[in-house]
GULUM-896814 format. One record per residue (C-alpha): x, y, z; residue in three letters; residue number from 1. Coordinates in Angstrom, 3 decimals. Example, Ala and Ser with C-alpha at 12.3 -4.5 7.8 and 13.67 -1.06 7.14 Angstrom:
BEGIN
<<12.300 -4.500 7.800> ALA 1>
<<13.670 -1.060 7.140> SER 2>
This chain:
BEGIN
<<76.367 91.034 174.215> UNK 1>
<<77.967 94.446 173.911> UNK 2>
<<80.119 95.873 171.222> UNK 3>
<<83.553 97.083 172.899> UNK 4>
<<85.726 95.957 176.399> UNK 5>
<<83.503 93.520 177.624> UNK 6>
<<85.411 90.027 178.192> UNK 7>
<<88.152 91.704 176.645> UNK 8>
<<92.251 91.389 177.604> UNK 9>
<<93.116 94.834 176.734> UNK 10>
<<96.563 94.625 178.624> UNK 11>
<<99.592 95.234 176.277> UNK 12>
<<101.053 92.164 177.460> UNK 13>
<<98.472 89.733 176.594> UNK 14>
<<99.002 86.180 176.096> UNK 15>
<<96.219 84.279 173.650> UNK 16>
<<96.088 80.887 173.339> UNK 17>
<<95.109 79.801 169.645> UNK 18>
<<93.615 76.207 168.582> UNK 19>
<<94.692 75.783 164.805> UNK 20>
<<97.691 77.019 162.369> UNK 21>
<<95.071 78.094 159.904> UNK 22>
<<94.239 81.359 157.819> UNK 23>
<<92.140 82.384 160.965> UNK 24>
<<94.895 81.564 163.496> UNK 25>
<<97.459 83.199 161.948> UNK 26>
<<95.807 86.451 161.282> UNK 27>
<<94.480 86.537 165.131> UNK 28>
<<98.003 85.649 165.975> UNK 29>
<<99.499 88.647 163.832> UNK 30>
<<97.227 91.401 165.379> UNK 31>
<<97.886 90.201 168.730> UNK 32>
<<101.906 90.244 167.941> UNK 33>
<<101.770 93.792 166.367> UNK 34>
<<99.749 95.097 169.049> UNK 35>
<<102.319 93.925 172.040> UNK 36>
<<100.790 90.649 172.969> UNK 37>
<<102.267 87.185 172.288> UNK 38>
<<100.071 84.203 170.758> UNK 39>
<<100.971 80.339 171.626> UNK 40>
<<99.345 78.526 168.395> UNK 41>
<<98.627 74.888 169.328> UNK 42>
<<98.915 72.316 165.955> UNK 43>
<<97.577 68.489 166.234> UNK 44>
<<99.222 68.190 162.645> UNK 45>
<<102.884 67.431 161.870> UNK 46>
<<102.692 70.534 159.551> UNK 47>
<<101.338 74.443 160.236> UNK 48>
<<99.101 76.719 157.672> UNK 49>
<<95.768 74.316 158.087> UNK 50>
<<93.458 73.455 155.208> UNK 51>
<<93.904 76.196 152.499> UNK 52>
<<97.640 76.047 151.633> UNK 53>
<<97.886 72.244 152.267> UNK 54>
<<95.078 70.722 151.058> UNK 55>
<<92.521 72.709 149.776> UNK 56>
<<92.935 76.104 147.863> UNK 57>
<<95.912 76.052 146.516> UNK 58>
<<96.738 72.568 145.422> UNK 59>
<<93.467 72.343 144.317> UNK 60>
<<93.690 75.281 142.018> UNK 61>
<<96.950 74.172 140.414> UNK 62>
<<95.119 70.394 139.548> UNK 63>
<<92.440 72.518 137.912> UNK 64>
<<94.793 74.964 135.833> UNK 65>
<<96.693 71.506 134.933> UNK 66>
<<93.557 69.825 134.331> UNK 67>
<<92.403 72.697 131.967> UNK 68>
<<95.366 73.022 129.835> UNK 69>
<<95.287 69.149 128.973> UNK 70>
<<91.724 69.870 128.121> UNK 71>
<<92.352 72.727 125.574> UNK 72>
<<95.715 70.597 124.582> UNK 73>
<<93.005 67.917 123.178> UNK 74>
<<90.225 70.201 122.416> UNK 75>
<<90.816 73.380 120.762> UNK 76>
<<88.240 75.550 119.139> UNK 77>
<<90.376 76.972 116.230> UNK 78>
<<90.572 75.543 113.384> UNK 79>
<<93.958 75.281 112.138> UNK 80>
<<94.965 74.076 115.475> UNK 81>
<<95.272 70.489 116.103> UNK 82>
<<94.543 68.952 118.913> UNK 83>
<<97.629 67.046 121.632> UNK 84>
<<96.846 63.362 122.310> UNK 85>
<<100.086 63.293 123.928> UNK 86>
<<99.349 61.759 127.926> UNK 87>
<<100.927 64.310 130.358> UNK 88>
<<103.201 62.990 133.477> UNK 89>
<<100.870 63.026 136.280> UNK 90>
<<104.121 62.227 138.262> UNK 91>
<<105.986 65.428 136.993> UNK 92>
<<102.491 67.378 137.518> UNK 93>
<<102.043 66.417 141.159> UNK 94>
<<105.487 66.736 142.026> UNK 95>
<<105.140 70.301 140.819> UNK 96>
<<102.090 71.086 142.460> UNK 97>
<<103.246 69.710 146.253> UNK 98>
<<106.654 72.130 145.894> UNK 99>
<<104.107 75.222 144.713> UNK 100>
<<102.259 74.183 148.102> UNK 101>
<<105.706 73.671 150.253> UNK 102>
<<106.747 76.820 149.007> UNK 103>
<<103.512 78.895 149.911> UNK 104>
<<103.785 77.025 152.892> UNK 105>
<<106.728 78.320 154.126> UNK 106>
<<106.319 82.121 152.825> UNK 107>
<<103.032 82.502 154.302> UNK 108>
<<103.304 80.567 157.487> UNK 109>
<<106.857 79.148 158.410> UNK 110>
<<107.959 82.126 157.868> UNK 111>
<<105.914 84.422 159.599> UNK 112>
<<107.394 82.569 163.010> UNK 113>
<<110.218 84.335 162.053> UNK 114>
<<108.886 87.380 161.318> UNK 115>
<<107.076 87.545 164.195> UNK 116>
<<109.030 86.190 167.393> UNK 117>
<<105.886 86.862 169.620> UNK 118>
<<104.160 84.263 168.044> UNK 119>
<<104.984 80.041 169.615> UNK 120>
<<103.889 77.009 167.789> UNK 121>
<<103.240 74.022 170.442> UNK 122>
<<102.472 70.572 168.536> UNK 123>
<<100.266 68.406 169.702> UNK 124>
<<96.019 68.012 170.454> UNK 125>
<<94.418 70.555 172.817> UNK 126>
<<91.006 70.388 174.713> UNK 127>
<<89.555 72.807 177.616> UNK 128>
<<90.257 72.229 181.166> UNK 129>
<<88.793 75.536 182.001> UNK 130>
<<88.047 78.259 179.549> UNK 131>
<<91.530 80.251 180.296> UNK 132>
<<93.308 76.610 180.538> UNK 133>
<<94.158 74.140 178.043> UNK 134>
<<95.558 70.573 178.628> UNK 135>
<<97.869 69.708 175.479> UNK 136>
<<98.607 65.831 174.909> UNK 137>
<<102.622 66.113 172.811> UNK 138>
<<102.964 63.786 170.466> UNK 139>
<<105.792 61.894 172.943> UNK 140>
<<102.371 61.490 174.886> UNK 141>
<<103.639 63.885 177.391> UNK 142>
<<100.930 66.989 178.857> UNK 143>
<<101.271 70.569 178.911> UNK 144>
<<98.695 72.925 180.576> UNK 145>
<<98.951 75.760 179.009> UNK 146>
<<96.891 79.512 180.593> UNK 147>
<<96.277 82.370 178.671> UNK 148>
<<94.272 85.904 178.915> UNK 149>
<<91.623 84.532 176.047> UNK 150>
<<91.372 81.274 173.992> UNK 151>
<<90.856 81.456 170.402> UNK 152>
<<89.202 78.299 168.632> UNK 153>
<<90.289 78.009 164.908> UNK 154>
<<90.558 74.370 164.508> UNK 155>
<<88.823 74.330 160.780> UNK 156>
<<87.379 71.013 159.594> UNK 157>
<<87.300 68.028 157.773> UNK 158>
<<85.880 65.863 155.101> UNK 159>
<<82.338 64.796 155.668> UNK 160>
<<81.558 61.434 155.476> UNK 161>
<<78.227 60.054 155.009> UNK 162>
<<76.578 57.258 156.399> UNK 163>
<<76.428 54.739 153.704> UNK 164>
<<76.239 51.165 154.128> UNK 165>
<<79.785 49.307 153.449> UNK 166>
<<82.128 52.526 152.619> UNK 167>
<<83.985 52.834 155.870> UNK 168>
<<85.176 49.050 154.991> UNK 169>
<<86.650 50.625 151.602> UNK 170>
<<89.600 52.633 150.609> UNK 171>
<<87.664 55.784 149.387> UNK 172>
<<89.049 59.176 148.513> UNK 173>
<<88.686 62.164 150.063> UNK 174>
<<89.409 65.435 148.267> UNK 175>
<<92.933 65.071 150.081> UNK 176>
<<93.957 61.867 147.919> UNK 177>
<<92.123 62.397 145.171> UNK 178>
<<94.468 66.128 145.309> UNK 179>
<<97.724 63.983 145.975> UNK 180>
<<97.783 60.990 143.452> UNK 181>
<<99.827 60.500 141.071> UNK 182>
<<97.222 58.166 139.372> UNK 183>
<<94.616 58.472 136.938> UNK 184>
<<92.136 56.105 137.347> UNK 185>
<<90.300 54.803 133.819> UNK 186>
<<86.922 55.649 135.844> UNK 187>
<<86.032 57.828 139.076> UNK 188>
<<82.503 57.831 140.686> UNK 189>
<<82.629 61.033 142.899> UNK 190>
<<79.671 61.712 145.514> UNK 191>
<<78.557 65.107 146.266> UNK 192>
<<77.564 68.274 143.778> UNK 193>
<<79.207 70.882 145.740> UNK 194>
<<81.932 73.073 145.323> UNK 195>
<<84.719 70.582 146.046> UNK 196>
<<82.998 67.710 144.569> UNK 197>
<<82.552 69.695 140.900> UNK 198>
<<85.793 71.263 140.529> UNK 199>
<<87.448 67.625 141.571> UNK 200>
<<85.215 65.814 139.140> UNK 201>
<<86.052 67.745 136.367> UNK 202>
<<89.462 68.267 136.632> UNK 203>
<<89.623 64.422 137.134> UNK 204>
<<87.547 64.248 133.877> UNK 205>
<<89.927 66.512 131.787> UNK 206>
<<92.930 64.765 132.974> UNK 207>
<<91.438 61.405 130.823> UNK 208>
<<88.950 59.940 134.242> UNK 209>
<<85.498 58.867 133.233> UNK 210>
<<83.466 60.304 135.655> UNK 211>
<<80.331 59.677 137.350> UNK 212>
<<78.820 62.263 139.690> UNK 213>
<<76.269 61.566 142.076> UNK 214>
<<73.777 64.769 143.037> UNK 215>
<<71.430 63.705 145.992> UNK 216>
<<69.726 66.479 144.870> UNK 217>
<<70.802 68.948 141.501> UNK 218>
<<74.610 71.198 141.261> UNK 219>
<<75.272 73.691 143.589> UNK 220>
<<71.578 73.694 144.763> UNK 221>
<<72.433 76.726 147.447> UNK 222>
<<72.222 78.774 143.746> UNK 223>
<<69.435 79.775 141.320> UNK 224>
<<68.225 76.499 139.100> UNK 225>
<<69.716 78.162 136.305> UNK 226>
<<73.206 78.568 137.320> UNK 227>
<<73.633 74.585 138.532> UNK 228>
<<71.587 73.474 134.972> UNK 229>
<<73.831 75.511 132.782> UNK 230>
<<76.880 73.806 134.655> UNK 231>
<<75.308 70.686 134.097> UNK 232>
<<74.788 70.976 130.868> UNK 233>
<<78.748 72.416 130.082> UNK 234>
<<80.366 69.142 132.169> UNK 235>
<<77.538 66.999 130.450> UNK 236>
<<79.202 68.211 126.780> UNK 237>
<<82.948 67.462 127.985> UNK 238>
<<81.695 64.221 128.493> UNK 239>
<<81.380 63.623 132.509> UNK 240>
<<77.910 61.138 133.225> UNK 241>
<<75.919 63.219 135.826> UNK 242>
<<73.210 61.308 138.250> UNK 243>
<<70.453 64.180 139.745> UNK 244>
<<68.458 63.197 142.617> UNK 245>
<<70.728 59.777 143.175> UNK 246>
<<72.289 58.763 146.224> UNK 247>
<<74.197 55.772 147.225> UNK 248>
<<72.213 52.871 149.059> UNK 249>
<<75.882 50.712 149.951> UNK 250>
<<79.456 50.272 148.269> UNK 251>
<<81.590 47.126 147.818> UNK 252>
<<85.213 47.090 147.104> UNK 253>
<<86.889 44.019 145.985> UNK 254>
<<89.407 43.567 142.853> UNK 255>
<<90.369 46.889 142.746> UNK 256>
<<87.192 48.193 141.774> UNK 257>
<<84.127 50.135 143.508> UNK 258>
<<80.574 48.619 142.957> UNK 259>
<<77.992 51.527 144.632> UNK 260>
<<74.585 50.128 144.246> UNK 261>
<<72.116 53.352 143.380> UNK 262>
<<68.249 53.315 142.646> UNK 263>
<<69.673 53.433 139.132> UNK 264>
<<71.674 50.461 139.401> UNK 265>
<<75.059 49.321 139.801> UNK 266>
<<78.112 51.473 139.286> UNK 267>
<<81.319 50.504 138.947> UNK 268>
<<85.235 52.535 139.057> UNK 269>
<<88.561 52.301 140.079> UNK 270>
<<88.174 54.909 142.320> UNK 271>
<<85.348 56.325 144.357> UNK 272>
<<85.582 59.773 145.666> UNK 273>
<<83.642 61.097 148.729> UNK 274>
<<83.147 65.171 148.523> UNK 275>
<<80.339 65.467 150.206> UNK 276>
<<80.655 68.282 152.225> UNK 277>
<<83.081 69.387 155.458> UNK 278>
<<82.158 69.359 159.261> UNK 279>
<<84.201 71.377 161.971> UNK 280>
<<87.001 69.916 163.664> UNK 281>
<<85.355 70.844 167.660> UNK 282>
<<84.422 67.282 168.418> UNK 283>
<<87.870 66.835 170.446> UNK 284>
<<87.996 70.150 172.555> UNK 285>
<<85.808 68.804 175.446> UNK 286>
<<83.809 72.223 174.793> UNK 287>
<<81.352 70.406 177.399> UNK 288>
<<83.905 71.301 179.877> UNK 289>
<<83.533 74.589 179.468> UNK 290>
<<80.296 75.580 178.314> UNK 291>
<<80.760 76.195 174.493> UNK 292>
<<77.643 76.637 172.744> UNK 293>
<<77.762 74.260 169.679> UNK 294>
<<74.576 74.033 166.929> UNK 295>
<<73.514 71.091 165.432> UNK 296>
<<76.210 70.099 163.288> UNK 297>
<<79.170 70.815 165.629> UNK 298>
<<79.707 74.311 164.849> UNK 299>
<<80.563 77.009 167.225> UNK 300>
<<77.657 79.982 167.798> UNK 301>
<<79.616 83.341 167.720> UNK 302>
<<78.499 86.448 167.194> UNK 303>
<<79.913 89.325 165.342> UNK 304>
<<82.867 89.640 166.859> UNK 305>
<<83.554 85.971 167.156> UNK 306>
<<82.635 85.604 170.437> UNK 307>
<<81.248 82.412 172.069> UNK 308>
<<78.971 81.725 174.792> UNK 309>
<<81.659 81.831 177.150> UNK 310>
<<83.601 84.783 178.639> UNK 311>
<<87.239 84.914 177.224> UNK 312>
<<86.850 82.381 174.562> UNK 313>
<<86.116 82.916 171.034> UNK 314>
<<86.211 80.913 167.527> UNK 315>
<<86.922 81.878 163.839> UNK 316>
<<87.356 80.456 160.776> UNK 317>
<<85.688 76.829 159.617> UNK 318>
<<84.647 75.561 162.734> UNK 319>
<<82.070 77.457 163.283> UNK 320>
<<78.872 78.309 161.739> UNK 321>
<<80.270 81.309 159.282> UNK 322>
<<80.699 80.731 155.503> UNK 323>
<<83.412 78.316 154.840> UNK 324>
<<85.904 79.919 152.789> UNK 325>
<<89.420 81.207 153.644> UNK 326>
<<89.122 85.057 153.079> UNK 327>
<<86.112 84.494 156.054> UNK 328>
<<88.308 82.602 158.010> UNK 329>
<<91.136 85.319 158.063> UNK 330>
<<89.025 87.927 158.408> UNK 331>
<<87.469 86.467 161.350> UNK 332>
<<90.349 85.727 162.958> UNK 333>
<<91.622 89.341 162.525> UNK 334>
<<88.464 90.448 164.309> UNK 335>
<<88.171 88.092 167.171> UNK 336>
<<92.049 89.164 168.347> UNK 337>
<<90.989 92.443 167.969> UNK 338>
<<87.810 91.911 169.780> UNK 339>
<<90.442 90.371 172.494> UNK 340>
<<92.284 93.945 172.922> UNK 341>
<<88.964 95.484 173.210> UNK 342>
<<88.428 96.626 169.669> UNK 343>
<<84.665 96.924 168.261> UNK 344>
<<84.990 95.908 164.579> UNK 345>
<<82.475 93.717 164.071> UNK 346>
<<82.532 91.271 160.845> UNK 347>
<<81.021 92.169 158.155> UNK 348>
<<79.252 89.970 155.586> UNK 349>
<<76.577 91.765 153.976> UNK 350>
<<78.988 91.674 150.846> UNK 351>
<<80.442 88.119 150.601> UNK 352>
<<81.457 86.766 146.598> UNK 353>
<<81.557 83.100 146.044> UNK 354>
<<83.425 81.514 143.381> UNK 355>
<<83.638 78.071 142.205> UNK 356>
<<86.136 76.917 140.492> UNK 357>
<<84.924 74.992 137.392> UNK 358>
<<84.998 76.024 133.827> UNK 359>
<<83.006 77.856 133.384> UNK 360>
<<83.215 79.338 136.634> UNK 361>
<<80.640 80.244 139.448> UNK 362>
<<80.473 84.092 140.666> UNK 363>
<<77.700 84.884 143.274> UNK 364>
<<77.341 88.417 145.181> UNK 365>
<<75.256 89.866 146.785> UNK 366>
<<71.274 88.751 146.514> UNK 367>
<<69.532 86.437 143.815> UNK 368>
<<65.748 87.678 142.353> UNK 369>
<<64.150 84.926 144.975> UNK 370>
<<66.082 85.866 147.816> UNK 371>
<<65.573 89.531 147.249> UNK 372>
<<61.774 89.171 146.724> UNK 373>
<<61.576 86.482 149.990> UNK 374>
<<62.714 89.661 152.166> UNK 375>
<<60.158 91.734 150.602> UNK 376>
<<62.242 93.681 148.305> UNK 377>
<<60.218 94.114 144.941> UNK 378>
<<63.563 93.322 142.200> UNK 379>
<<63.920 92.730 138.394> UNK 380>
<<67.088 91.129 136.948> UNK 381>
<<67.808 91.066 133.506> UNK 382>
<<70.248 88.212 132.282> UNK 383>
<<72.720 88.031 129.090> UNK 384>
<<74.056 85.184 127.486> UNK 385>
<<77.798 84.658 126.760> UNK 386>
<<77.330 84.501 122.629> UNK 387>
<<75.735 88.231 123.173> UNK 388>
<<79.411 89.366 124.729> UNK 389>
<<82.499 90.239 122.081> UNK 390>
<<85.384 88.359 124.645> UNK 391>
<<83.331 85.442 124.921> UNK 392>
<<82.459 85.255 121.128> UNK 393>
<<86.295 86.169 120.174> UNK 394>
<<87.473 83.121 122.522> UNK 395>
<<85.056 80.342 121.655> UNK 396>
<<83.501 80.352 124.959> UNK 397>
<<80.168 81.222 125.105> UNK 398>
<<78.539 78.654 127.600> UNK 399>
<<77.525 80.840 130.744> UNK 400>
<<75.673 83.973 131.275> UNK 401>
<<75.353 87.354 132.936> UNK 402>
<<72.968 88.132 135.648> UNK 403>
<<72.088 91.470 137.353> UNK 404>
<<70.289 91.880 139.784> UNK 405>
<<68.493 95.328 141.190> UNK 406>
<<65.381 96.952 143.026> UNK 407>
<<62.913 98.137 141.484> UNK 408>
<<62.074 101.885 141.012> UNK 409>
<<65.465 102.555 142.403> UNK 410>
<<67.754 100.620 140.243> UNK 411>
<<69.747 99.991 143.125> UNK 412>
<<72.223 97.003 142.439> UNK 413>
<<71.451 94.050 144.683> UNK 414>
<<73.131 91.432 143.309> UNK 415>
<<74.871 89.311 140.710> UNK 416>
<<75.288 85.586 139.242> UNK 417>
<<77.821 84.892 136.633> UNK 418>
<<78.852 81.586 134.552> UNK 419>
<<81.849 82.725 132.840> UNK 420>
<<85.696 81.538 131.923> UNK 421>
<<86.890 84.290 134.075> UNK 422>
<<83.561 84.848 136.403> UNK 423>
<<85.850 84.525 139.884> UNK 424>
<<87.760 87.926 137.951> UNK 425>
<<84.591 89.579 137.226> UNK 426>
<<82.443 89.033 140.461> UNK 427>
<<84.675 91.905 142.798> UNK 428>
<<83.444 94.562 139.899> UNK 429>
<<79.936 94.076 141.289> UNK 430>
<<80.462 93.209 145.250> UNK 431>
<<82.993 96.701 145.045> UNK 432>
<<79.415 98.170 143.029> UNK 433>
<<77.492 96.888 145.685> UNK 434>
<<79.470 97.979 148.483> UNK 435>
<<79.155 101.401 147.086> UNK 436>
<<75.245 100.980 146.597> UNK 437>
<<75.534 102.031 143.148> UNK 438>
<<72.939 101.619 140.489> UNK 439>
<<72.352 100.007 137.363> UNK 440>
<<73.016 103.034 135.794> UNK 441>
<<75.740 103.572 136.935> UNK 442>
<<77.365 100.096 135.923> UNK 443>
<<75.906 100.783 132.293> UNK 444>
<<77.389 104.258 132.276> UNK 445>
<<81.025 103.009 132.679> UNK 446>
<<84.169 103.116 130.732> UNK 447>
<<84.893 99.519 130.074> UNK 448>
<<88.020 98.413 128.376> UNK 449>
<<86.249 96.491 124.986> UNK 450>
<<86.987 92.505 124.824> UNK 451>
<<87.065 92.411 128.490> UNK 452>
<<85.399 90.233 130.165> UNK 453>
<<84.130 92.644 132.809> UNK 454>
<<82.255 94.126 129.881> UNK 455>
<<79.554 91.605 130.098> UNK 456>
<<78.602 93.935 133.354> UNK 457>
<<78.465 96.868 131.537> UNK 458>
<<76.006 95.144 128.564> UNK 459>
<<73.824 93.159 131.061> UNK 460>
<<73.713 96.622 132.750> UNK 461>
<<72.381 98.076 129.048> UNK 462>
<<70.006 95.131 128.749> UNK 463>
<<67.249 97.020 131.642> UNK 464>
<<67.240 100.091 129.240> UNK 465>
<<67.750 98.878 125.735> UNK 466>
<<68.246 96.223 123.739> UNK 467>
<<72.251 95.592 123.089> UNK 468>
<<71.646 94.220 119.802> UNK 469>
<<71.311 96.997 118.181> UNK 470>
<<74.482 98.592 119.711> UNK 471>
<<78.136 98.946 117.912> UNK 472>
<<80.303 97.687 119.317> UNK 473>
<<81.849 98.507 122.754> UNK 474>
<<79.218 98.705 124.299> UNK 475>
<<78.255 101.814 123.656> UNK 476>
């Protein structure tokens, strides 16, 4: 496919036709609006702004800042300061958290349909008739057929679930009930050892849950061994019961409590909790109809400039086959409606952080040591523990580490993994670093404000050049 014009709908009054209310819909929708055209959103769901602001980033963050400030309320490491056995008001708390979400809600997507007048919201489930056409079934079960110049698919997706005997026939959690509840149950058993399914566990596990977590393989496995064992070992210590290479032969529920029988026996909670992964909401678009090219696992092929295998249609966001996180997903759809006009930005991933939210946190840019030596790219990387780092030894933190990584002979920065409190702040130092194709050098040459965090970059820099325990301090 070419870059520029081709399948385009460069006429100022352009009408797109957008599947989702999403991050990725609303950014296509904007671009189209500011550049003259109008966008008709179509929403199965009663309410707009998709998975992020709903049920996902942001009420997931606010459980795990609520979570976390029980946990130092019961477990502080001063001495002098006693620890709160008082029980928090998970009531209060989640009544808190849903008007946080209501109100981002509404500033970042009600709103905007203000703001922007160009931009419709139709209710109700669409699917192709033809790739300009959509039929749209109301939830009054009436149709509308609605045309436009180009079709945007940003539909996101949905909880995974596995294929385990017994569990449809129970009520199981998702990470939207187990984000919702005002319950906490005396014991959880949460499948998965992703992203989702760590930072749920241990929130649920600082709020007072025993917890159970079930790895079919290790944590975060998509990582280097080291940053999923030193996780391991930091939820093992706050108490949470961690299963590797264990996976769930069937569940029962009866009583109110959740037998799963494993090769390591029989578990038992009041709640089970299925994280286990997403899949893209495209099953229900009769792509068939059209032609859509799909890949095994339901997402949509597009290339960089979201386009799909069909003329005038494109995708963004978390239904297709691009990393699943929300600064993707708007991106994406920024590109595809400029794509639309007849732009030629093309998306851009060859810097892409990753953060997960657990404490410590995960940080990930750029390249790993294995992945840089698989494409034939002779690297070193040089790694520094937290208890070498003045923040981390001033706050009683020092589970995690540093890790650089750069090519050989040119010190060229290639990459980085952090554990850290505050790894999710750090992480953009090194992705702007790497953007910039700056060297180590030139991280370990920097003016870094002392009992920072970021200054673990600057020392694991040091660490390819000299030993940083025999500097002053400040890195020097």
């Amino acid at each position: 496919m070419s870059c520029c014009k081709e399948n385009a709908c460069t006429q100022s009054s352009q009408h797109v036709l957008i599947i989702g209310t999403g991050s990725a819909a609303f950014a296509a929708a904007i671009e189209i609006v500011e550049n003259g055209g109008r966008a008709t959103l179509i929403e199965a769901a009663e309410q707009i702004g998709g998975t992020c602001v709903n049920v996902g980033c942001v009420p997931s963050k606010i459980l795990i800042r609520q979570a976390q400030l029980n946990h130092w309320r019961r477990h502080t490491p001063f001495d002098g300061l006693p620890a709160c056995e008082a029980e928090g008001d998970r009531r209060v708390l989640i009544a808190q958290l849903k008007a946080r979400v209501d109100e981002l809600r509404h500033a970042k997507y009600e709103k905007m349909l203000d703001t922007y007048p160009g931009i419709k919201v139709v209710h109700g489930h669409a699917r192709f008739l033809t790739a300009d056409t959509l039929v749209v079934e109301k939830p009054d079960g009436s149709r509308q057929q609605l045309r436009g110049d180009g079709v945007l698919i940003a539909t996101g997706s949905r909880p995974h679930i596995p294929e385990v005997e017994g569990l449809a026939a129970t009520p199981y959690w998702t990470s939207t009930e187990a984000l919702f509840s005002e319950e906490t149950p005396p014991r959880m058993i949460v499948l998965g050892a992703g992203v989702v399914a760590l930072e749920l566990a241990q929130a649920y596990q600082r709020l007072g849950t025993q917890v159970t977590l079930l790895a079919r393989r290790g944590l975060l496995t998509n990582q280097p061994a080291e940053v999923g064992d030193t996780l391991r070992q930091a939820l093992k210590a706050e108490g949470m019961n961690i299963l590797t290479r264990t996976q769930p032969q069937r569940v029962e529920h009866a009583g109110g409590i959740f037998q799963v029988q494993t090769p390591a026996g029989v578990l038992q909670a009041e709640r089970l909790l299925v994280a286990t992964g997403r899949q893209p909401n495209t099953d229900v678009l009769a792509l068939e109809q059209v032609g859509v090219r799909i890949d095994s696992r339901g997402q949509i092929v597009v290339d960089e400039q979201l386009r799909t295998s069909v003329p005038g249609v494109w995708a963004a966001g978390d239904c297709t086959q691009l990393p699943k996180f929300v600064y993707v997903a708007a991106a994406s759809g920024r590109i595809a409606a400029s794509a639309m006009r007849g732009g030629c930005e093309t998306l851009d991933l060859s810097v892409l952080p990753q953060v997960v939210f657990t404490d410590p946190q995960v940080a990930t840019v750029g390249l790993s040591e294995d992945e840089a030596q698989a494409q034939g790219i002779k690297a070193i990387s040089r790694r520094l523990p937290l208890d070498q780092v003045p923040r981390a030894l001033a706050n009683f933190e020092t589970t995690g580490f540093v890790q650089l990584v750069a090519e050989a002979g040119s010190m060229k920065l290639l990459g980085a993994q952090i554990v850290a409190p505050e790894a999710g702040e750090m992480i953009e130092a090194v992705a702007i670093a790497l953007r910039k194709g700056l060297r180590v050098q030139d991280l370990a040459g920097e003016l870094m404000a002392y009992l920072t965090w970021n200054e673990a970059l600057k020392l694991c820099a040091q660490t390819f050049f000299k030993d940083v325990n025999k500097l002053s301090c400040c890195a020097g």
